[in-house]
N, CA, C and O of each residue as an XYZ file, in Angstrom:
692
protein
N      -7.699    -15.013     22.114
C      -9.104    -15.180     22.404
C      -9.890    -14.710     21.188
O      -9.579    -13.663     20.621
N     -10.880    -15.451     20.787
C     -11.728    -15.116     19.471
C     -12.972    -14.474     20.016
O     -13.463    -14.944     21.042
N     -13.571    -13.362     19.374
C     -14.790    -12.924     19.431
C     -15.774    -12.889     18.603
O     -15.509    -13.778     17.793
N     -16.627    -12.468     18.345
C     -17.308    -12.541     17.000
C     -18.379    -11.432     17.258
O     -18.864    -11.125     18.347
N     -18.681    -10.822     15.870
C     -19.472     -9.604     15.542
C     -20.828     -9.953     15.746
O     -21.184    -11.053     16.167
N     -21.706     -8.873     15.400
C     -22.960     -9.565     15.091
C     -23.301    -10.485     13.965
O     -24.157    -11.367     13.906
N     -22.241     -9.983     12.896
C     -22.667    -10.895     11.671
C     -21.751    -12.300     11.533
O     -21.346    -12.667     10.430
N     -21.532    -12.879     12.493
C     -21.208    -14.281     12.571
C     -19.697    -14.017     12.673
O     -19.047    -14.741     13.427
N     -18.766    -12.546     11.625
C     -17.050    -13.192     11.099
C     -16.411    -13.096     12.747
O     -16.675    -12.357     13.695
N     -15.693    -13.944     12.600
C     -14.666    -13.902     14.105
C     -13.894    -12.919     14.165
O     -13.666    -12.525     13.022
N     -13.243    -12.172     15.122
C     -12.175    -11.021     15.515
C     -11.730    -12.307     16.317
O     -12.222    -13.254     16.931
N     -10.031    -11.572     15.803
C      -9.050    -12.030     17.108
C      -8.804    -10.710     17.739
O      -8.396     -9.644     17.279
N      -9.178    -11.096     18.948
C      -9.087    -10.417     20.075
C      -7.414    -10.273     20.827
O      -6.779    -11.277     21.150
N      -6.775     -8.552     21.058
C      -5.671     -8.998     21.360
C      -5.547     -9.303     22.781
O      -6.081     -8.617     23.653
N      -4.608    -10.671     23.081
C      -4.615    -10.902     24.486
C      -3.782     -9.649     25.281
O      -3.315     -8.588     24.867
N      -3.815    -10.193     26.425
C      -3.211     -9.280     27.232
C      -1.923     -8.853     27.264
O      -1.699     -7.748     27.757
N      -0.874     -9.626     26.761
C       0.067     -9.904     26.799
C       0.545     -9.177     25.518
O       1.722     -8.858     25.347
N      -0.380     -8.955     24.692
C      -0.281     -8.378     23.464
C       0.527     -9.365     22.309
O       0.968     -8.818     21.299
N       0.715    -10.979     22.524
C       1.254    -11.261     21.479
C       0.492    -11.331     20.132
O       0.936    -11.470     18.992
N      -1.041    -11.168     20.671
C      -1.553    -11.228     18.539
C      -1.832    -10.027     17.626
O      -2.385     -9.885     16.535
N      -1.096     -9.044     18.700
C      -1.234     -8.094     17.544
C      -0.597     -8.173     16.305
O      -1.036     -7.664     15.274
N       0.941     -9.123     16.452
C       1.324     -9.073     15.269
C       0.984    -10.035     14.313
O       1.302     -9.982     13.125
N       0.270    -10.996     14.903
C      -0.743    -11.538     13.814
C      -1.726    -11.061     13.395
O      -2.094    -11.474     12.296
N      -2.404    -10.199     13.958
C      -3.867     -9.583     13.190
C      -3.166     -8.328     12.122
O      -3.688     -7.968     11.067
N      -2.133     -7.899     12.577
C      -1.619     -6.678     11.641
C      -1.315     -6.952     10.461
O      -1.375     -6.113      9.562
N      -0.776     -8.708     10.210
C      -0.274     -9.047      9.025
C      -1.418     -9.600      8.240
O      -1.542     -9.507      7.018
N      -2.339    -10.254      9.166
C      -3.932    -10.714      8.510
C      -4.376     -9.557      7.823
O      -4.821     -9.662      6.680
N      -4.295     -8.398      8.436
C      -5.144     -7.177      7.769
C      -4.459     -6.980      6.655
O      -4.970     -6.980      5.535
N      -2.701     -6.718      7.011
C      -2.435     -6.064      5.518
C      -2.448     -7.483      4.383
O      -2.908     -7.402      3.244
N      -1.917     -8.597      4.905
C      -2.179     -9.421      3.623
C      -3.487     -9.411      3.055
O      -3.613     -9.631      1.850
N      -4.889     -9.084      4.085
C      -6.254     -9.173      3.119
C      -5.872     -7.544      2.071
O      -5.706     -7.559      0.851
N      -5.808     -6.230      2.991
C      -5.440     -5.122      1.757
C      -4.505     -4.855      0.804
O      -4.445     -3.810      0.157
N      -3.565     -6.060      0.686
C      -2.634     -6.576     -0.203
C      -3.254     -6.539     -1.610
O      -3.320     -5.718     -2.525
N      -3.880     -8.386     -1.263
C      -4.961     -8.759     -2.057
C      -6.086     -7.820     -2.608
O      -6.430     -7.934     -3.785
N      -6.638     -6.941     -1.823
C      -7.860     -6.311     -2.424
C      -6.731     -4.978     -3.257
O      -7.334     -4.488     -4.212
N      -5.481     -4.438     -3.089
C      -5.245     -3.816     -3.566
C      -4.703     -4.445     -5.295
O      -4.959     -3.901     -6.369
N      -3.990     -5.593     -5.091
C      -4.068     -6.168     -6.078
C      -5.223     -6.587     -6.884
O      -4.878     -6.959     -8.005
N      -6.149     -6.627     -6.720
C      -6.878     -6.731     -7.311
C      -7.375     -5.571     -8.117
O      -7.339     -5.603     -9.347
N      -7.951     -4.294     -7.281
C      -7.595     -3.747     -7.820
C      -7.077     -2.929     -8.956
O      -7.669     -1.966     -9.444
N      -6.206     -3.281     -9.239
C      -5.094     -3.115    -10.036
C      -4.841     -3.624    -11.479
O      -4.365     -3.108    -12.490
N      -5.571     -5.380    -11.038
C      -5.644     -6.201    -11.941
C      -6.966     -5.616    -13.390
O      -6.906     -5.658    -14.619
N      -7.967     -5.148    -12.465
C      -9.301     -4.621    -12.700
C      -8.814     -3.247    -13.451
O      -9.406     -2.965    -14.493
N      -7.812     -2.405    -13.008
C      -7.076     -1.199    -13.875
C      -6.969     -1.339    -14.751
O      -7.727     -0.927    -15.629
N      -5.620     -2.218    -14.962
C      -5.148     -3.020    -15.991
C      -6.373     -4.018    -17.133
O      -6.195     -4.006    -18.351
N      -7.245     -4.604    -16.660
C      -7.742     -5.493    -17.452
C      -8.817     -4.179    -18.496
O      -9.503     -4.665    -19.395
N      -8.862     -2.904    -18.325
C      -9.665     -2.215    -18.624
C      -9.012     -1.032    -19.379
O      -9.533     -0.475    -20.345
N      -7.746     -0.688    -18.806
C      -6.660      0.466    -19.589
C      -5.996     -0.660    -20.592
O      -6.106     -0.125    -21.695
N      -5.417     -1.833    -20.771
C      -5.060     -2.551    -21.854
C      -5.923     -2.830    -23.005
O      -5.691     -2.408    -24.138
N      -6.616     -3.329    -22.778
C      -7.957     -3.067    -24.049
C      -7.957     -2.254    -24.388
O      -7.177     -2.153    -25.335
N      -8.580     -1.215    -24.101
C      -8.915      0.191    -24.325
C      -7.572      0.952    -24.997
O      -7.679      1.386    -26.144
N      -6.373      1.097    -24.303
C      -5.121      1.048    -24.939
C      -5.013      0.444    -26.858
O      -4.865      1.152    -27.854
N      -5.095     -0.425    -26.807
C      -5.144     -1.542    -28.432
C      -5.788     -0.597    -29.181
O      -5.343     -0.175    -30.248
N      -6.596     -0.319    -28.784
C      -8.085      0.570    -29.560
C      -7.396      2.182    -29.943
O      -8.163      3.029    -30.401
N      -6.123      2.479    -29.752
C      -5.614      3.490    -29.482
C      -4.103      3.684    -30.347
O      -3.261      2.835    -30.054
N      -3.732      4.614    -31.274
C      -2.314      4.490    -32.009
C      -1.484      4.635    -30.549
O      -1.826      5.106    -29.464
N      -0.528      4.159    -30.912
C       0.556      4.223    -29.686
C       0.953      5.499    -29.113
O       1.096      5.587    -27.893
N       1.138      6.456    -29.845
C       1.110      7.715    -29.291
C       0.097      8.125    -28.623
O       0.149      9.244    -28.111
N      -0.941      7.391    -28.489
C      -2.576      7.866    -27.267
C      -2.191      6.907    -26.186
O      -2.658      7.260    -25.104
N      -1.710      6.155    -26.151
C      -1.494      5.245    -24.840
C      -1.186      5.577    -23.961
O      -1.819      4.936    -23.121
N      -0.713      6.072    -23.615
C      -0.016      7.010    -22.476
C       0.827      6.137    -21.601
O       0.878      4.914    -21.730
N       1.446      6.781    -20.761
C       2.690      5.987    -19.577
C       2.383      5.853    -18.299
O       3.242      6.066    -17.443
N       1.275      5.528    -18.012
C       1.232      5.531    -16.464
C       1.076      3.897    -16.243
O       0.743      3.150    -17.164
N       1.359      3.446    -14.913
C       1.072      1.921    -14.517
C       1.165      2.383    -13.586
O       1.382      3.593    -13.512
N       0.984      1.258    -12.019
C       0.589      1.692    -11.020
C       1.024     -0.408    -10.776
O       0.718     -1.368    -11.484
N       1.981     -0.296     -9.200
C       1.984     -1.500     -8.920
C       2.246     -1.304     -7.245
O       2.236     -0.268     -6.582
N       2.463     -2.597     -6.864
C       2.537     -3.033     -5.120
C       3.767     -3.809     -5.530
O       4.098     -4.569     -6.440
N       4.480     -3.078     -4.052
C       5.862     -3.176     -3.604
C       6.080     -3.478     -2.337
O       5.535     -2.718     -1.536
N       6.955     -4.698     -1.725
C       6.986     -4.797     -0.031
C       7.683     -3.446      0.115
O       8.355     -2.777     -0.669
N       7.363     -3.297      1.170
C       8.292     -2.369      1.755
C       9.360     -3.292      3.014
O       8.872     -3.820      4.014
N      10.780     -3.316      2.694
C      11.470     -3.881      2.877
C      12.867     -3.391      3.896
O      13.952     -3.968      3.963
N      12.400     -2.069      4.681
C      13.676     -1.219      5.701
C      13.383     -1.904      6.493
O      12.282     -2.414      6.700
N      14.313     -2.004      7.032
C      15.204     -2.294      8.473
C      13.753     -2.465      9.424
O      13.341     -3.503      9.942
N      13.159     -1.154      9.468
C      12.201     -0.494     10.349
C      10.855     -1.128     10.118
O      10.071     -1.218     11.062
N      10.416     -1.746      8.452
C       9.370     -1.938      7.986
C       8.576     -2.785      8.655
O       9.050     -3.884      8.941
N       7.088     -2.438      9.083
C       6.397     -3.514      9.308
C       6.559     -4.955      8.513
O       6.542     -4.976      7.282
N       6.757     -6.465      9.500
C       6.554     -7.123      8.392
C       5.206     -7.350      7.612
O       4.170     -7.389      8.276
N       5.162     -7.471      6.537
C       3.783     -7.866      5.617
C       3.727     -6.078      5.273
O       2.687     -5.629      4.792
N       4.479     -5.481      5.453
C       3.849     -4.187      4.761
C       4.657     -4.225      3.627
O       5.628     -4.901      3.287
N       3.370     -2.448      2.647
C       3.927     -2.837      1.108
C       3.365     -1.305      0.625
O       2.757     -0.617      1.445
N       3.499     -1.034     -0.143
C       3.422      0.714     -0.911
C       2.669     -0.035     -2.811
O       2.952     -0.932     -3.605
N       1.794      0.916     -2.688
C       1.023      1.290     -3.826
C       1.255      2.419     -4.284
O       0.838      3.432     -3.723
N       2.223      2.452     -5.788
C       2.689      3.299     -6.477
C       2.684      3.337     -7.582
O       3.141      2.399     -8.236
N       2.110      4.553     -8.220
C       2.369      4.862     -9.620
C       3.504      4.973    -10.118
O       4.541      5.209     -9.499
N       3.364      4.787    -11.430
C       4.713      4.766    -11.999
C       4.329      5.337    -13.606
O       3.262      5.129    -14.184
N       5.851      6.336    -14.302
C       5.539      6.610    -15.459
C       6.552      5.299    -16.024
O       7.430      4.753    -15.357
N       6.115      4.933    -17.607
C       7.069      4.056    -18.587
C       7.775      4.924    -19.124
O       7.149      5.723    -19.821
N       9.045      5.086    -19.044
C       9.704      5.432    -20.620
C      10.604      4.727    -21.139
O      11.336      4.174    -20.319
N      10.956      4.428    -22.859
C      11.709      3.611    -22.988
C      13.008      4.198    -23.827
O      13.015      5.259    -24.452
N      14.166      3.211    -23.690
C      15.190      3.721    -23.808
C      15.530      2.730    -24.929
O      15.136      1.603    -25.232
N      16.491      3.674    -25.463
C      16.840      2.894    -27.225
C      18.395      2.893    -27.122
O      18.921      3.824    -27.733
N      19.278      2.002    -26.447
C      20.392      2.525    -26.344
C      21.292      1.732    -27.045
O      22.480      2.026    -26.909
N      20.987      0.736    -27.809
C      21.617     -0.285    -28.605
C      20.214     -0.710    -29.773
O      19.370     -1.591    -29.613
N      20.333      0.092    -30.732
C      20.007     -0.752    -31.997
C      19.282     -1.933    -32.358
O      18.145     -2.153    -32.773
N      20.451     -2.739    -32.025
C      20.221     -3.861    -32.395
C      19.293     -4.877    -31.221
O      18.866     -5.991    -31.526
N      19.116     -4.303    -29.997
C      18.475     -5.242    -29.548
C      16.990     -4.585    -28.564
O      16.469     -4.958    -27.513
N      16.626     -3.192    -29.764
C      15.561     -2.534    -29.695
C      15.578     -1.613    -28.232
O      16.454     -1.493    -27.376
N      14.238     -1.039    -28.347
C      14.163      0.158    -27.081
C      13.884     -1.253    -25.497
O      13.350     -2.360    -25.571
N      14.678     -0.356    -23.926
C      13.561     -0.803    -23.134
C      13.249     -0.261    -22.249
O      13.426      0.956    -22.184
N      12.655     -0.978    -21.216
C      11.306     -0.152    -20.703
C      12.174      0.397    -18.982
O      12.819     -0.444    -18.356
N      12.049      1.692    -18.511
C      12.506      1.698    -17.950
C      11.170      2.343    -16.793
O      10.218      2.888    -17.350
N      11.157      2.270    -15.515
C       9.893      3.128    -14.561
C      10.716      4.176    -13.959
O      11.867      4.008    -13.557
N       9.845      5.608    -13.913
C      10.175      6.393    -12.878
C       8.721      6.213    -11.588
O       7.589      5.754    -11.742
N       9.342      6.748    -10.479
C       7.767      6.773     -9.681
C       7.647      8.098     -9.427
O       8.616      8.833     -9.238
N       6.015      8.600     -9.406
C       5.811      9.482     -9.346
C       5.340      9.781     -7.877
O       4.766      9.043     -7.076
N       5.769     11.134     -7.760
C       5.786     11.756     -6.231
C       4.330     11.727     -5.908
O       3.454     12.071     -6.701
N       4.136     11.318     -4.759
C       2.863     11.383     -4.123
C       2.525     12.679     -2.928
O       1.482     13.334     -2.918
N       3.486     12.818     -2.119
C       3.632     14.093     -1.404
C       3.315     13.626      0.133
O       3.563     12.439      0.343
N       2.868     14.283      1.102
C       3.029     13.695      2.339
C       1.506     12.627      2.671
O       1.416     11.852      3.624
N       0.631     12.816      1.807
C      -0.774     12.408      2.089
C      -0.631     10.643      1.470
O       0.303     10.327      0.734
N      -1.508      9.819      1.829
C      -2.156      8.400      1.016
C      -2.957      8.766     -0.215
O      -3.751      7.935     -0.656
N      -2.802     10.045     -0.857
C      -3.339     10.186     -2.212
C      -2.266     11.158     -2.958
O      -1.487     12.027     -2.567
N      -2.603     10.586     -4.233
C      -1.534     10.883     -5.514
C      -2.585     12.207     -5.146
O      -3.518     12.163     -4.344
N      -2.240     13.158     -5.804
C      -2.949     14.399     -6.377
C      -3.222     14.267     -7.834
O      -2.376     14.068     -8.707
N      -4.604     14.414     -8.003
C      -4.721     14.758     -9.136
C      -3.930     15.200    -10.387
O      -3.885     14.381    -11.305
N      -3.523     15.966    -10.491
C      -2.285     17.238    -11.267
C      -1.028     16.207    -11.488
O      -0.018     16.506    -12.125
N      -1.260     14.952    -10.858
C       0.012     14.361    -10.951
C       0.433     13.222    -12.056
O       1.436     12.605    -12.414
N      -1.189     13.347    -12.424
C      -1.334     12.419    -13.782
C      -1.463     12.952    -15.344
O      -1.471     12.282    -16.377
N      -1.559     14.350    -15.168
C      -2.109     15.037    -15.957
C      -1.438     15.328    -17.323
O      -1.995     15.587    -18.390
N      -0.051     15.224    -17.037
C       0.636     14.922    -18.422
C       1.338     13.971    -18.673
O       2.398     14.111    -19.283
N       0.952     12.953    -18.311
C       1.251     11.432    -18.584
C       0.532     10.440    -18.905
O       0.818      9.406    -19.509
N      -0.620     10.887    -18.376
C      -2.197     10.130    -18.821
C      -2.638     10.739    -20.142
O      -2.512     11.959    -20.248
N      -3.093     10.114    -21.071
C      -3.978     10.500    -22.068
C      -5.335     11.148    -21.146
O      -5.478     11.276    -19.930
N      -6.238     11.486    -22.304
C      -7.304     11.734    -21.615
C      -8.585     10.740    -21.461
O      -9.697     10.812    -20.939
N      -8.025     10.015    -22.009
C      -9.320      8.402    -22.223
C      -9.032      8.123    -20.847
O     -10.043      8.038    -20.149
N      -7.706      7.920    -20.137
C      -7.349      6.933    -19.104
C      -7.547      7.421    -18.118
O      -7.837      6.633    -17.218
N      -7.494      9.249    -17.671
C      -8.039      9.735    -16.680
C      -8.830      9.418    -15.629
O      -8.459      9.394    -14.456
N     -10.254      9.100    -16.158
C     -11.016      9.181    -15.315
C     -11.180      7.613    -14.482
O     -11.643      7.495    -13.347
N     -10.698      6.513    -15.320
C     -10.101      5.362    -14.725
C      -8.663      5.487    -13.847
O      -8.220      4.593    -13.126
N      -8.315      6.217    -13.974
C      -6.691      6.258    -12.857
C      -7.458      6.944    -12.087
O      -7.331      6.477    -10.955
N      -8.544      8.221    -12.087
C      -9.040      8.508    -10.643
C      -9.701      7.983     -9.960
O      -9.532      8.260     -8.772
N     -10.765      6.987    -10.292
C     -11.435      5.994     -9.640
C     -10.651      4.949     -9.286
O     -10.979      4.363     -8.255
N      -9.417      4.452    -10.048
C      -8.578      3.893     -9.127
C      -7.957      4.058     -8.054
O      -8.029      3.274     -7.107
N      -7.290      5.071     -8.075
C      -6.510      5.746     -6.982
C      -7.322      6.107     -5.834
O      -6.859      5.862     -4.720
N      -8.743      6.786     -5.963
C      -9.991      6.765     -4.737
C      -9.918      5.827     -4.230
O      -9.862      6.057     -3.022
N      -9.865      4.368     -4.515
C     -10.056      3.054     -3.886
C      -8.444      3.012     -3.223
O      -8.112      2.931     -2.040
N      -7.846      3.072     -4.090
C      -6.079      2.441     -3.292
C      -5.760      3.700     -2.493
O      -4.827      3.501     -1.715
N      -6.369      5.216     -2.444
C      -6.116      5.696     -1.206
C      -6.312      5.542     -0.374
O      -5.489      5.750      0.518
N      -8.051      4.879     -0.041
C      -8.320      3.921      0.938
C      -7.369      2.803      1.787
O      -7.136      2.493      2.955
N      -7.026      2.457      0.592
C      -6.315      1.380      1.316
C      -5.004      1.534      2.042
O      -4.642      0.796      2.958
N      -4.112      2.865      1.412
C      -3.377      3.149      1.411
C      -3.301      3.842      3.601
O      -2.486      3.766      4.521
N      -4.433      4.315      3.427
C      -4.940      5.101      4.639
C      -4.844      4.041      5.764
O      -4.171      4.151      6.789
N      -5.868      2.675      5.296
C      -6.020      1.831      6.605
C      -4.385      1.071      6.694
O      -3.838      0.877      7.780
N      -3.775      0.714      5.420
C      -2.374      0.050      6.098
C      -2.003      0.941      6.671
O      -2.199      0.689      7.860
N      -1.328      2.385      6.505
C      -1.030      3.092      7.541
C      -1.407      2.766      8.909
O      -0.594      2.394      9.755
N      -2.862      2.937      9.144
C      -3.617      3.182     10.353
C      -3.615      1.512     10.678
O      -4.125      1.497     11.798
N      -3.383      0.374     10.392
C      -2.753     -0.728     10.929
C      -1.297     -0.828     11.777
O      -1.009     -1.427     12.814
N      -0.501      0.036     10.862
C       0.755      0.211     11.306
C       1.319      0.914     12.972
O       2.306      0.832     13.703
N      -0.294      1.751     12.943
C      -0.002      2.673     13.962
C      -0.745      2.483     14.895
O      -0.569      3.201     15.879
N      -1.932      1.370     14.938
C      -1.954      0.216     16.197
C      -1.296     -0.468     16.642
O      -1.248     -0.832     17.817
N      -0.463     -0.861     15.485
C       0.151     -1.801     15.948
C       1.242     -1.596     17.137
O       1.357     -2.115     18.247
N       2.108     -0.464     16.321
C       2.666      0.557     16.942
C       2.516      1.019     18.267
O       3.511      0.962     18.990
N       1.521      1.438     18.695
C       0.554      1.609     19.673
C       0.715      0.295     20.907
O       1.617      0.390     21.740
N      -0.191     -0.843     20.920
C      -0.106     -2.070     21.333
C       1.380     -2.207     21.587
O       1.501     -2.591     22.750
N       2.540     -2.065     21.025
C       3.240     -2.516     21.438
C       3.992     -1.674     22.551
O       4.690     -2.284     23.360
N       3.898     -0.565     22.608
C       4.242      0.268     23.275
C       3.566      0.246     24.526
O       4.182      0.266     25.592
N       2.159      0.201     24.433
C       1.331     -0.071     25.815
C       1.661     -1.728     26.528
O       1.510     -2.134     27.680
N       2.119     -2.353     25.397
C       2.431     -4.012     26.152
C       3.822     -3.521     26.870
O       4.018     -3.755     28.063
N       4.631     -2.925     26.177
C       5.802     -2.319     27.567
C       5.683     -1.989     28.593
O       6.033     -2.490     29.662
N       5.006     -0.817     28.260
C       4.483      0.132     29.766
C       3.808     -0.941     30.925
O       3.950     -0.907     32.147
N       2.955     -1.989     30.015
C       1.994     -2.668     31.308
C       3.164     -3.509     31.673
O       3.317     -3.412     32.891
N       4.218     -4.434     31.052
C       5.325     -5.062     31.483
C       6.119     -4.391     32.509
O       6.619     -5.068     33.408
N       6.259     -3.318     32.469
C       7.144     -2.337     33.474
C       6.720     -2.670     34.848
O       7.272     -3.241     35.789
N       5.226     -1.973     34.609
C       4.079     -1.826     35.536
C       4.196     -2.820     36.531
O       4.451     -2.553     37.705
N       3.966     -4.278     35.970
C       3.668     -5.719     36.515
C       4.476     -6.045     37.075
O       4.190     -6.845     37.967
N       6.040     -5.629     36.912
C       6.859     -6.774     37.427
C       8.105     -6.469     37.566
O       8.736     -6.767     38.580
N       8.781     -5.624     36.223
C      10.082     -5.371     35.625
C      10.020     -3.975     36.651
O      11.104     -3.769     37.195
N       8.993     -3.038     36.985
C       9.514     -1.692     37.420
C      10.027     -0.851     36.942
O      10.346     -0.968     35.759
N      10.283      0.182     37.558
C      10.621      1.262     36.289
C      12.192      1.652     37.387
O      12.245      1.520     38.609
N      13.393      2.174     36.404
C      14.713      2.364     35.931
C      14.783      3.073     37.885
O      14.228      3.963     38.529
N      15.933      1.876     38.156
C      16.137      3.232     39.451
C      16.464      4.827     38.941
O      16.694      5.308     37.831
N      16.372      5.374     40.243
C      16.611      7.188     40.431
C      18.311      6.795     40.354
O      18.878      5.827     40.863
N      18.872      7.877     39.555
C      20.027      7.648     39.947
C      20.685      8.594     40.924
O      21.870      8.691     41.244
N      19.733      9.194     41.275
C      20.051     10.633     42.420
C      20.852     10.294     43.760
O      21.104     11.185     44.571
């Protein structure tokens, strides 16, 4: 069933039955996909320039990308926004250094900590990785909090299934 806001955009409404939750869960995270990629793109289009302008030893190692998240358990359409340091490895000569990622620990929260960039970032790039990361904690927060409606809904579509029809587990007394 469709509803609509005051400002004209439609909500899907979940039916009773609860089958669209798992369509609105994947609508949401594919739109915070996109806005996180973007994002990102906007990081990047602003630390690369700025980078050039810089001897290579000021560049610093941080990048930051989107990853499905892919367990057993994983929501489908879900995905992790993670920093990452570069370092590169020179292990043959002849066919130059390469690039290898570590990821850096985030801790139990949807935000990097501060302190966590601090000797990997130059100091030009700082204050752009924190205004980044403000935005993708955001985002980081609502996929969660998608996950755990969803979560939710499905658990209450059991209980009301029980309720209706199926009954609940004889006593075995």
């Amino acid at each position: 069933m469709l509803d609509t806001r005051g400002d004209g955009e439609e909500i899907r409404r979940v039916s009773s039955d609860g089958c669209d939750i798992d369509l609105w869960a994947n609508e949401q995270l594919d739109a915070l996909r996109a806005e996180a990629e973007a994002i990102i793109a906007d990081y990047y289009g602003k630390v690369l320039p700025e980078g050039k302008s810089h001897p290579k030893s000021e560049r610093g190692r941080v990048g930051v990308r989107v990853r499905d998240q892919r367990g057993a358990r994983a929501t489908q359409g879900s995905f992790t926004i993670e920093w990452v340091e570069y370092f590169y490895v020179n292990r043959n000569p002849s066919s130059g250094s390469r690039a290898f990622t570590r990821y850096l620990p985030r801790g139990k929260t949807d935000r990097y900590p501060r302190s966590a960039f601090n000797r990997l970032a130059k100091p030009w790039q700082l204050k752009l990785i924190h205004a980044t990361e403000d935005r993708l904690a955001q985002i980081r927060t609502l996929a969660r909090s998608i996950g755990k409606v969803r979560a939710q809904m499905h658990a209450h579509h059991k209980l009301a299934q029980r309720l209706r029809g199926e009954g609940f587990p004889e006593d075995s007394n």
